[in-house]
VOSE-88225 format. One record per atom (N, C-alpha, C, O): residue in three letters; x negated, y, z. Coordinates in steps of 0.05 Angstrom, whole numbers, padded with zeros to 5 digits, always signed. Atoms other than C-alpha are relative to their C-alpha. Example, Ala and Ser with C-alpha at 12.3 -4.5 7.8 and 13.67 -1.06 7.14 Angstrom:
2
ALA-00018-00024+00000 ALA-00246-00090+00156 ALA-00018+00024+00000 ALA-00039+00024+00013 SER+00016-00024-00001 SER-00273-00021+00143 SER+00015+00022+00014 SER+00005+00044+00018 
END
This chain:
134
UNK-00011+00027-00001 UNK-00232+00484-00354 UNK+00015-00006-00026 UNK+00025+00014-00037 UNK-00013+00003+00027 UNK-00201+00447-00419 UNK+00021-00008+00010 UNK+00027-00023+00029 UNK-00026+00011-00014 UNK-00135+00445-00418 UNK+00006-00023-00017 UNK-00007-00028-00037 UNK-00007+00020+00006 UNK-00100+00385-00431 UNK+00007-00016-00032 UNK+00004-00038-00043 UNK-00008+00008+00031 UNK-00076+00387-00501 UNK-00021+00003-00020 UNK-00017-00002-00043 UNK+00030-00018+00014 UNK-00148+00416-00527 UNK-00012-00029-00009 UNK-00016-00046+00008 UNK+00011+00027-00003 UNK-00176+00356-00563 UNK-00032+00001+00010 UNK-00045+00021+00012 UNK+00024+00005-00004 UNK-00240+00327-00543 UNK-00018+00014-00016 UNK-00011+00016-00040 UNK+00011-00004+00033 UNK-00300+00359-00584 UNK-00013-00026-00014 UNK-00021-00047-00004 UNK+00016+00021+00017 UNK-00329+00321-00641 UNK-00033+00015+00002 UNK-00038+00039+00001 UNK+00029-00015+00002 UNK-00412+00324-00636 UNK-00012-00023-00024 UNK-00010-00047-00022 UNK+00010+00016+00008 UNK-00449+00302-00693 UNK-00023-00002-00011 UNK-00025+00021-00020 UNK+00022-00011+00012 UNK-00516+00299-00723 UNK-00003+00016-00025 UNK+00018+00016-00038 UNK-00004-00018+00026 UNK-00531+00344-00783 UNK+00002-00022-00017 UNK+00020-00024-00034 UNK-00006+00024+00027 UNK-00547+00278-00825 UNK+00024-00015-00002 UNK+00035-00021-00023 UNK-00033+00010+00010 UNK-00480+00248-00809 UNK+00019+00023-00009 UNK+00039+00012-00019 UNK-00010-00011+00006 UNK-00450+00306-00825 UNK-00006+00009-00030 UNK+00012+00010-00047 UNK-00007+00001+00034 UNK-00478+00321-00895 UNK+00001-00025-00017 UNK-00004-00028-00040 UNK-00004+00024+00018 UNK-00464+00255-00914 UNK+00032-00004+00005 UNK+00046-00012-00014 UNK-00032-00008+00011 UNK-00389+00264-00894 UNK+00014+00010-00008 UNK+00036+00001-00014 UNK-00007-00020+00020 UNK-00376+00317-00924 UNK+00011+00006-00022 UNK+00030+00021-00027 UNK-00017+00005+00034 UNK-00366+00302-00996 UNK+00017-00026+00002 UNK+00027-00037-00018 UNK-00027+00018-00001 UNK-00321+00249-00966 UNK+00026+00009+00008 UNK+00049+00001+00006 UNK-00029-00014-00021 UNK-00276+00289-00927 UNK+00020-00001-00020 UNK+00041-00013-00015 UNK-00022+00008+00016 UNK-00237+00292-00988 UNK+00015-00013-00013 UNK+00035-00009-00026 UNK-00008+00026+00010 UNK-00234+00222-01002 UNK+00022-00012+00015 UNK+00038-00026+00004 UNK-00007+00012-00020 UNK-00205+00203-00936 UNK+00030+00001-00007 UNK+00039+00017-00024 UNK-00026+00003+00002 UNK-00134+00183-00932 UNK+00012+00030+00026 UNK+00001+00032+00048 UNK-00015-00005-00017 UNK-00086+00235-00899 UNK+00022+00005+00017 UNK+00037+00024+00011 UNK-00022+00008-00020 UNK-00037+00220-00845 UNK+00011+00031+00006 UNK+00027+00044-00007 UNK+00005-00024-00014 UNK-00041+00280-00808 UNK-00017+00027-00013 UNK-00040+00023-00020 UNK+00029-00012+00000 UNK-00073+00346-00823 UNK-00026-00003+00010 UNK-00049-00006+00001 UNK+00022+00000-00026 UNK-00103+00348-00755 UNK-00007-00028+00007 UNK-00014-00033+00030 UNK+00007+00027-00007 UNK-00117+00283-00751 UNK-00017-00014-00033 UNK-00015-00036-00042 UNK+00014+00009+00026 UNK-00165+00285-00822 UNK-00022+00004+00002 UNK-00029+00022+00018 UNK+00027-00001-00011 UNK-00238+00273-00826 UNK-00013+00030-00010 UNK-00034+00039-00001 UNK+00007-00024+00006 UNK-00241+00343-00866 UNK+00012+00025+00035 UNK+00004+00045+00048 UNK-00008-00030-00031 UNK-00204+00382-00801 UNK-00022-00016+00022 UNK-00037+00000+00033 UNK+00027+00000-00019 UNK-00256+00340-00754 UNK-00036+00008-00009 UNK-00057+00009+00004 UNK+00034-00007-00004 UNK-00320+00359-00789 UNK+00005+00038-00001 UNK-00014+00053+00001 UNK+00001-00026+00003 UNK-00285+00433-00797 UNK-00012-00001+00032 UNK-00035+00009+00033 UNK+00006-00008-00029 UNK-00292+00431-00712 UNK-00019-00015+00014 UNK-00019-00019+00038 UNK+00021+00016-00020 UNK-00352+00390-00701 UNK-00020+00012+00010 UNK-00026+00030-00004 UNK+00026-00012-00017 UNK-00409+00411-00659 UNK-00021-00016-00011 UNK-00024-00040-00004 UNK+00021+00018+00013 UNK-00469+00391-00701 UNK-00027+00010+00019 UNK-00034+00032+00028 UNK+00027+00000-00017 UNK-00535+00377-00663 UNK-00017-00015-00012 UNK-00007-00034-00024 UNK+00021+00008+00001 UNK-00609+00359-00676 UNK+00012-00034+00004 UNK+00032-00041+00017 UNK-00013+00033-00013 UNK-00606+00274-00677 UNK-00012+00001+00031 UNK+00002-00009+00049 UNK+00003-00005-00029 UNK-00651+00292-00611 UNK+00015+00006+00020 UNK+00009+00001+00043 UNK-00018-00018-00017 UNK-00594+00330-00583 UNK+00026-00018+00004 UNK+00041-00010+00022 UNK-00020+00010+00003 UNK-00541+00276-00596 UNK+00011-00016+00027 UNK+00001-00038+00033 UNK-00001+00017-00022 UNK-00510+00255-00534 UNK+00005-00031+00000 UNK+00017-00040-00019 UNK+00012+00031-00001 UNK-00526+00177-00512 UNK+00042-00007+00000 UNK+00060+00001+00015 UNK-00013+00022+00001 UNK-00469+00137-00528 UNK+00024+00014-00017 UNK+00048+00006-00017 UNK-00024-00010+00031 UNK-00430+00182-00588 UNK-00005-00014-00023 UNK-00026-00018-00036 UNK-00001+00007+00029 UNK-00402+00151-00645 UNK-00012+00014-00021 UNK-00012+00039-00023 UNK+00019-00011+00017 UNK-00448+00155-00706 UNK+00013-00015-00017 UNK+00032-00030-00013 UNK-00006+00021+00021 UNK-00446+00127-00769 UNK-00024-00023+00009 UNK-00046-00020+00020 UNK+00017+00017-00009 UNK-00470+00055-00761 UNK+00000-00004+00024 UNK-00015-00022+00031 UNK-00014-00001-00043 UNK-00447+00060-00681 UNK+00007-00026-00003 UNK+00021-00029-00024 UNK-00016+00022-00005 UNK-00430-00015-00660 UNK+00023+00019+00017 UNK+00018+00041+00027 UNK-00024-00015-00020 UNK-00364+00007-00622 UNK+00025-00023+00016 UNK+00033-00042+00003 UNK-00015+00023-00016 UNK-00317-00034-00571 UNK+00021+00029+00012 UNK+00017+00047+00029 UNK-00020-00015-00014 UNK-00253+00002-00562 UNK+00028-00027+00011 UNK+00033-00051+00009 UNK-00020+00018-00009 UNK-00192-00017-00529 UNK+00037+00019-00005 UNK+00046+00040+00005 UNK-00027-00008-00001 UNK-00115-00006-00551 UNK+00011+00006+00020 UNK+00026-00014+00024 UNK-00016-00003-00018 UNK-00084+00026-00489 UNK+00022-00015+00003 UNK+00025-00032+00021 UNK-00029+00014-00006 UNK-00012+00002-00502 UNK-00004-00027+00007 UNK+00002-00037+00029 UNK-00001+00034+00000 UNK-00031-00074-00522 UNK-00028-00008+00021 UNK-00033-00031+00028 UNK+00025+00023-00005 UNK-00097-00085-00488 UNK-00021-00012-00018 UNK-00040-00025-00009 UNK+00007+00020+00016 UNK-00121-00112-00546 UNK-00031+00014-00008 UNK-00031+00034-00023 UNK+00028-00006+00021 UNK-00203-00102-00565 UNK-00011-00005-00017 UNK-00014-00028-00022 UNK+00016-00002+00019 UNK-00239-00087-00617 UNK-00024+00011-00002 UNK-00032+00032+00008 UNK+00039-00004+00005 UNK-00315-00090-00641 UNK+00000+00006-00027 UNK+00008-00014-00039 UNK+00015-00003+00021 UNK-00337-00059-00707 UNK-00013+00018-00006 UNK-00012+00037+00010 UNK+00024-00024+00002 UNK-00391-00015-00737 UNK+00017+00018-00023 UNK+00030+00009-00042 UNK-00004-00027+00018 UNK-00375+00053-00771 UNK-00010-00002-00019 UNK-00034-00003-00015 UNK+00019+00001+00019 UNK-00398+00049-00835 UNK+00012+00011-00029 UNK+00033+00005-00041 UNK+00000-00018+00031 UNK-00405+00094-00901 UNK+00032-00032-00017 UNK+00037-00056-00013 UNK-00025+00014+00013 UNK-00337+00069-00949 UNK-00015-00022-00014 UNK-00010-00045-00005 UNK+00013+00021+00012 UNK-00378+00027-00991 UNK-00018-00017+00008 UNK-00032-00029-00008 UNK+00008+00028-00015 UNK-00405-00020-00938 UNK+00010-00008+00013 UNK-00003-00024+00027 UNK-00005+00012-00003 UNK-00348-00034-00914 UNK+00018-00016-00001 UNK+00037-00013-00017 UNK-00009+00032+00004 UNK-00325-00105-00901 UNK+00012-00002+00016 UNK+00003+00014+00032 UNK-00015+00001-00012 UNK-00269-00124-00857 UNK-00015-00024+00022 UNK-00019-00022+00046 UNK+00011+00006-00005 UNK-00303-00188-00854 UNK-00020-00008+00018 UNK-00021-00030+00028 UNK+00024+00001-00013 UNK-00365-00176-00819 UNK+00000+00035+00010 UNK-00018+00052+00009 UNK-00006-00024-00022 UNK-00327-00117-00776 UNK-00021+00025-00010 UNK-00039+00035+00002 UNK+00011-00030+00008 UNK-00350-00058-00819 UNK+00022+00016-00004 UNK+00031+00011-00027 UNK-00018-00021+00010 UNK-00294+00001-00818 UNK-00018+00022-00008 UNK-00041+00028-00003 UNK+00016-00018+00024 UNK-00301+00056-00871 UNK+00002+00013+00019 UNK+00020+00006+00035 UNK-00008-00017-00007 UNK-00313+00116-00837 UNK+00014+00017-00009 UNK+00010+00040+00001 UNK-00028-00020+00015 UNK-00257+00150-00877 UNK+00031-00017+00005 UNK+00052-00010-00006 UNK-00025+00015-00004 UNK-00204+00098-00851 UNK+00005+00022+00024 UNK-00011+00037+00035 UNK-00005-00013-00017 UNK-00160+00127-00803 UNK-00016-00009+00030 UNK-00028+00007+00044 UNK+00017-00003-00028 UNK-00189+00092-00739 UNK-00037+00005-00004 UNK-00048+00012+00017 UNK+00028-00009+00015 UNK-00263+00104-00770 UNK-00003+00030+00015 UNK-00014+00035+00037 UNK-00008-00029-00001 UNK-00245+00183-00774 UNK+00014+00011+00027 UNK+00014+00034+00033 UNK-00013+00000-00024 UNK-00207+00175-00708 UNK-00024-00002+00022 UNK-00018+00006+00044 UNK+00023+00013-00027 UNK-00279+00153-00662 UNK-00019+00029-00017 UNK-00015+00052-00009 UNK+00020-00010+00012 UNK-00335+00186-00708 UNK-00007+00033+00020 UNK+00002+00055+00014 UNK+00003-00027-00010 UNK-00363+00239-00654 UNK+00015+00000+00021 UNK+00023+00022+00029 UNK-00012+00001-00020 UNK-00331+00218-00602 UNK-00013-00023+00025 UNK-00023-00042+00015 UNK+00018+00009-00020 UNK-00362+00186-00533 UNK+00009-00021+00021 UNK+00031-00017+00030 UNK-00004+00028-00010 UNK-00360+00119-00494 UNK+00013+00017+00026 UNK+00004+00038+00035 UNK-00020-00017-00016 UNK-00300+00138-00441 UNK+00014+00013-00006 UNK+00035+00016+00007 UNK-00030-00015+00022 UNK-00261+00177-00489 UNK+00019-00017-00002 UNK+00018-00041+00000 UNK-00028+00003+00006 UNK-00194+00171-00502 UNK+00017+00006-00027 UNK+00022+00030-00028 UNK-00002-00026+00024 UNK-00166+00192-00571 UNK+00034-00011-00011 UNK+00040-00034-00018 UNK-00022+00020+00015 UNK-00097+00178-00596 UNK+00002+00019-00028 UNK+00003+00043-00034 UNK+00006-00018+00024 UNK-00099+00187-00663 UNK+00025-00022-00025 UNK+00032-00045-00020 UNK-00023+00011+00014 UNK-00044+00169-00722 UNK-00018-00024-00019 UNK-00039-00021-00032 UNK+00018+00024+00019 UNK-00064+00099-00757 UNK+00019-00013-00015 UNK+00041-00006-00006 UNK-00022+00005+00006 UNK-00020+00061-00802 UNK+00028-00013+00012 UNK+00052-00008+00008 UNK-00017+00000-00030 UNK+00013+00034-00745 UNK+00018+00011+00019 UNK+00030+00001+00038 UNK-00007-00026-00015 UNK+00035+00099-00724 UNK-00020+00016+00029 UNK-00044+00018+00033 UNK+00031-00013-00016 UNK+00005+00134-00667 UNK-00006-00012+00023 UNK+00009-00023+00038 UNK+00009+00029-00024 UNK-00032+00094-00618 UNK-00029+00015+00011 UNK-00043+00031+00000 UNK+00023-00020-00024 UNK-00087+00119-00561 UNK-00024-00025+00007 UNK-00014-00046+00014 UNK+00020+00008+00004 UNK-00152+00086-00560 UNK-00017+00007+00021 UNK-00022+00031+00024 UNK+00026-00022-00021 UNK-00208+00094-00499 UNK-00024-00022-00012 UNK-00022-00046-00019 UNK+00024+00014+00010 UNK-00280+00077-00519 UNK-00015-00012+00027 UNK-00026-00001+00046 UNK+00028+00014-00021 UNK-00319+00027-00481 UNK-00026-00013-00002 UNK-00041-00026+00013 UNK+00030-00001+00002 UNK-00374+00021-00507 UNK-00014+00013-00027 UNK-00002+00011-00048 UNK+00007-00004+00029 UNK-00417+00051-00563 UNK-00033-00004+00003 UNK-00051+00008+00016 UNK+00040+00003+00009 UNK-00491+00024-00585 UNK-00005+00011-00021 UNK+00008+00009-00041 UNK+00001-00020+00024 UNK-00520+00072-00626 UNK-00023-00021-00024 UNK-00040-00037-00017 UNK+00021+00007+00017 UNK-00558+00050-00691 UNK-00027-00005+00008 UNK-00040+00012+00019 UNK+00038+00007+00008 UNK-00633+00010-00698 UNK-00005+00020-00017 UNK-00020+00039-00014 UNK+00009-00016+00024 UNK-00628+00039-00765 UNK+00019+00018-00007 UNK+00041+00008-00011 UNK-00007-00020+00011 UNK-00603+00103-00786 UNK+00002-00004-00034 UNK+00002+00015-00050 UNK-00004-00005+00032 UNK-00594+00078-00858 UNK+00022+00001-00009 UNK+00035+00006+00011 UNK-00027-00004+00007 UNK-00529+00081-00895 UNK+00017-00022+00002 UNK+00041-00019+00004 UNK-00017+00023-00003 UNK-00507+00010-00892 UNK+00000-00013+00026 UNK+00014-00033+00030 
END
Protein backbone atom coordinates (compact mmCIF):
# COMPACT_ATOMS: atom_id res chain seq x y z
CA UNK A 1 0.00 0.00 0.00
CA UNK A 2 1.45 3.73 -0.69
CA UNK A 3 1.67 5.53 2.05
CA UNK A 4 0.44 8.84 2.17
CA UNK A 5 3.30 11.13 1.79
CA UNK A 6 4.89 8.89 -1.23
CA UNK A 7 4.18 11.06 -4.23
CA UNK A 8 2.19 9.86 -7.03
CA UNK A 9 4.51 8.15 -9.78
CA UNK A 10 5.34 10.08 -12.89
CA UNK A 11 4.79 7.62 -16.21
CA UNK A 12 6.11 8.79 -19.32
CA UNK A 13 6.84 7.82 -22.79
CA UNK A 14 10.50 7.42 -23.81
CA UNK A 15 9.93 10.26 -26.53
CA UNK A 16 8.70 12.67 -23.98
CA UNK A 17 11.27 11.89 -21.98
CA UNK A 18 14.29 12.39 -24.33
CA UNK A 19 12.97 15.47 -25.32
CA UNK A 20 12.89 16.72 -21.61
CA UNK A 21 15.79 15.97 -20.69
CA UNK A 22 18.12 18.56 -22.03
CA UNK A 23 15.52 20.81 -20.50
CA UNK A 24 15.48 19.71 -17.06
CA UNK A 25 18.14 22.17 -16.65
CA UNK A 26 16.43 25.00 -18.06
CA UNK A 27 13.45 24.74 -15.86
CA UNK A 28 12.99 27.27 -13.17
CA UNK A 29 13.66 25.95 -9.56
CA UNK A 30 11.35 26.45 -6.64
CA UNK A 31 11.82 23.40 -4.96
CA UNK A 32 14.31 20.65 -5.44
CA UNK A 33 11.63 18.07 -5.27
CA UNK A 34 9.36 19.79 -6.92
CA UNK A 35 11.92 20.21 -10.36
CA UNK A 36 11.32 18.74 -13.72
CA UNK A 37 15.07 17.27 -13.39
CA UNK A 38 13.96 15.36 -9.80
CA UNK A 39 10.62 14.22 -11.77
CA UNK A 40 12.22 12.68 -14.84
CA UNK A 41 15.07 11.35 -12.18
CA UNK A 42 11.70 9.08 -10.78
CA UNK A 43 9.68 8.61 -13.80
CA UNK A 44 8.48 5.34 -14.96
CA UNK A 45 9.17 5.42 -18.70
CA UNK A 46 6.92 3.18 -20.92
CA UNK A 47 6.50 2.14 -24.62
CA UNK A 48 3.83 5.10 -26.05
CA UNK A 49 1.68 1.65 -26.28
CA UNK A 50 2.10 1.20 -22.65
CA UNK A 51 1.13 4.75 -21.65
CA UNK A 52 -1.77 4.80 -19.48
CA UNK A 53 -5.15 6.45 -21.09
CA UNK A 54 -5.54 9.76 -19.80
CA UNK A 55 -1.62 10.75 -18.54
CA UNK A 56 -0.29 13.97 -19.09
CA UNK A 57 1.93 14.12 -22.20
CA UNK A 58 3.44 16.71 -23.93
CA UNK A 59 0.75 18.33 -26.06
CA UNK A 60 -2.05 16.78 -23.36
CA UNK A 61 -5.12 19.26 -23.58
CA UNK A 62 -5.58 19.31 -19.66
CA UNK A 63 -8.61 20.71 -17.38
CA UNK A 64 -7.49 21.01 -13.90
CA UNK A 65 -9.07 22.46 -10.98
CA UNK A 66 -7.49 24.70 -8.00
CA UNK A 67 -8.72 22.92 -4.88
CA UNK A 68 -8.61 25.97 -2.57
CA UNK A 69 -10.37 28.56 -5.13
CA UNK A 70 -12.33 26.32 -7.40
CA UNK A 71 -11.09 28.05 -10.07
CA UNK A 72 -10.43 25.94 -13.73
CA UNK A 73 -8.16 25.80 -16.03
CA UNK A 74 -7.71 24.46 -19.74
CA UNK A 75 -4.28 24.43 -21.43
CA UNK A 76 -2.03 22.23 -23.56
CA UNK A 77 1.51 21.20 -22.30
CA UNK A 78 3.73 22.32 -24.68
CA UNK A 79 7.68 22.23 -25.48
CA UNK A 80 9.06 26.10 -24.06
CA UNK A 81 9.10 27.45 -27.40
CA UNK A 82 5.44 27.02 -28.35
CA UNK A 83 4.38 28.44 -25.69
CA UNK A 84 1.71 31.14 -25.73
CA UNK A 85 -0.27 32.21 -22.86
CA UNK A 86 -2.62 33.41 -25.39
CA UNK A 87 -3.85 30.45 -27.05
CA UNK A 88 -3.44 28.41 -23.50
CA UNK A 89 -0.04 26.83 -24.28
CA UNK A 90 2.07 26.29 -20.81
CA UNK A 91 5.83 25.58 -21.22
CA UNK A 92 6.38 22.36 -19.91
CA UNK A 93 9.25 23.71 -17.78
CA UNK A 94 6.89 26.25 -15.98
CA UNK A 95 6.16 25.25 -12.66
CA UNK A 96 2.47 24.06 -13.16
CA UNK A 97 3.69 22.44 -16.68
CA UNK A 98 6.43 20.35 -14.58
CA UNK A 99 3.80 19.98 -11.81
CA UNK A 100 1.04 17.68 -14.25
CA UNK A 101 3.55 16.18 -16.97
CA UNK A 102 3.04 12.31 -16.05
CA UNK A 103 0.55 12.55 -14.04
CA UNK A 104 -3.27 11.12 -14.51
CA UNK A 105 -6.89 12.46 -14.84
CA UNK A 106 -8.00 12.10 -10.91
CA UNK A 107 -4.73 13.00 -9.54
CA UNK A 108 -4.11 15.36 -7.10
CA UNK A 109 -0.65 17.11 -6.95
CA UNK A 110 0.14 20.06 -4.86
CA UNK A 111 3.02 21.36 -6.13
CA UNK A 112 4.98 24.93 -5.37
CA UNK A 113 3.98 27.63 -8.17
CA UNK A 114 4.70 31.27 -7.94
CA UNK A 115 1.80 31.63 -5.91
CA UNK A 116 3.18 29.49 -3.34
CA UNK A 117 1.97 26.09 -2.80
CA UNK A 118 -1.31 25.21 -4.11
CA UNK A 119 -2.98 21.46 -4.78
CA UNK A 120 -4.42 20.80 -8.08
CA UNK A 121 -6.76 17.53 -9.06
CA UNK A 122 -6.86 16.67 -12.76
CA UNK A 123 -10.10 16.35 -14.53
CA UNK A 124 -9.57 15.75 -17.46
CA UNK A 125 -6.70 14.96 -19.88
CA UNK A 126 -7.06 14.43 -23.93
CA UNK A 127 -4.11 13.02 -25.10
CA UNK A 128 -2.54 14.39 -28.40
CA UNK A 129 -3.90 13.89 -32.38
CA UNK A 130 -0.40 14.71 -33.04
CA UNK A 131 2.59 13.74 -31.28
CA UNK A 132 4.58 16.62 -32.82
CA UNK A 133 6.41 19.19 -30.81
CA UNK A 134 4.15 22.10 -31.10
Amino acid sequence: MKRSNEPNPVIMTEEDYNLLKPLARQAPIIREEMSLLHELERAIIVKQDALPPHTVRLNSKVTVVNIETQRLLDFTIVLPEHADMDRNKVSVISPLGTALIGFRKGEEITWEVPGGLKRFRILDVTAPVNVSRG
